[in-house]
N, C-alpha and C positions, 0 to 999 in steps of 0.2 A: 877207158876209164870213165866212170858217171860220176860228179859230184853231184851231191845232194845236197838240199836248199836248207834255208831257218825253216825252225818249223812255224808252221802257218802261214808259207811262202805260196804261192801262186805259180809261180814261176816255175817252169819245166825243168827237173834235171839236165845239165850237159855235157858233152863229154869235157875232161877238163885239157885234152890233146889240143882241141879245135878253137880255142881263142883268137890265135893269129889265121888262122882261114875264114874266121867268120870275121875279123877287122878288115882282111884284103879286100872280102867280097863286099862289107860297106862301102867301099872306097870305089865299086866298079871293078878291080880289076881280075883277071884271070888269075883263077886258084886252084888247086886239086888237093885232097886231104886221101892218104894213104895211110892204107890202115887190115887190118882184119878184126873182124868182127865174129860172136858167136850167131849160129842161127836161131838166136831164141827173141822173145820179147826185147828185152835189153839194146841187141845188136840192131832189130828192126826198127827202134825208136833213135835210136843213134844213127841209123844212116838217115831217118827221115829227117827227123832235127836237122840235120845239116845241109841235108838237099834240097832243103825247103829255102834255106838262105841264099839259095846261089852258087855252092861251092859243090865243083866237081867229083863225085863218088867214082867215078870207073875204075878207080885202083884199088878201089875195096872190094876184099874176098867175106865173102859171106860163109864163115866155115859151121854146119851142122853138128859138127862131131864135137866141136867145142864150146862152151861159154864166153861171153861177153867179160873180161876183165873188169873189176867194179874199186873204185875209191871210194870210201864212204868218210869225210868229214864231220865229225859234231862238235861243231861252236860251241863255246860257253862264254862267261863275263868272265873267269882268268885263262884264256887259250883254246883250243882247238886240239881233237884227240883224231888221229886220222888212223886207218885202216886199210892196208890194200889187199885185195883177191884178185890178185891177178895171177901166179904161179897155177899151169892148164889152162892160161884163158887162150884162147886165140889169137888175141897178139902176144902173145911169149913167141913163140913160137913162130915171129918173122925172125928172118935173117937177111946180114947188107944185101942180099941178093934177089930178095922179094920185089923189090922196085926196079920194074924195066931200065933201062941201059940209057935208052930211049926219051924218058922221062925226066932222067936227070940229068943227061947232057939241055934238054931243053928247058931248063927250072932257071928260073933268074935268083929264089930264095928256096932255101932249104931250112925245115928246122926239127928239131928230132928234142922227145921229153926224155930219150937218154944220154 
C-alpha cells in the first residue's frame, strides 16, 4: 500500500506497511519487510524506497501478473477520506504460509497490518 502526500508535498510516497522497518533500521538494527509487490512501477518504487534505507527485501516477491495494492488518503481541514485498491493486488494474495518457517522461528518482532 502507498500513501500519498499533502499536496505540494515533496516528499516521496511510502508504503504505509513499512513504518516500523524503516524505525528499526534508524536504530541500526537488523530488519526484513515481507511482502509481495506488483511488477509494475508502483512495486518497483516501493522495493527501492525501502532498500534504500537499510531494510532487508529478500522476502519480497516481485509478482508480474499482478498490481501493486494502493492506499490513497486525502486530507482535508474536517478529516481524511481514505480508499483502498487493494482486492487483485499482490499482496492479497499472501497467505500464513508465504513466509519461510525459517524466518520466523528467527524474528525476535513480528508485525502484520492485518
Amino acid at each position: 500500500m502507498i500513501r500519498s502526500q499533502q499536496p505540494g508535498s515533496t516528499a516521496p510516497p511510502r508504503p504505509v506497511s513499512s513504518p516500523t522497518s524503516l524505525c528499526v533500521a534508524s536504530l541500526g538494527r537488523s530488519r526484513t519487510w515481507v511482502s509481495r509487490l506488483g511488477g509494475d512501477s508502483v512495486g518497483e518504487r516501493v522495493l527501492t524506497e525501502i532498500m534504500s534505507r537499510g531494510v532487508d527485501m529478500s522476502l519480497v516477491v516481485m509478482d508480474d501478473d499482478t498490481p501493486t495494492g494502493l492506499m490513497l488518503k486525502d486530507p482535508s481541514a474536517i478529516g481524511s477520506t481514505v480508499q483502498y485498491n487493494r482486492v487483485g493486488s499482490a499482496a492479497s494474495l499472501m497467505t500464513p504460509h508465504f513466509v519461510p518457517r525459517e524466518a520466523l522461528s528467527a524474528a525476535r518482532l513480528c508485525t502484520s497490518r492485518e
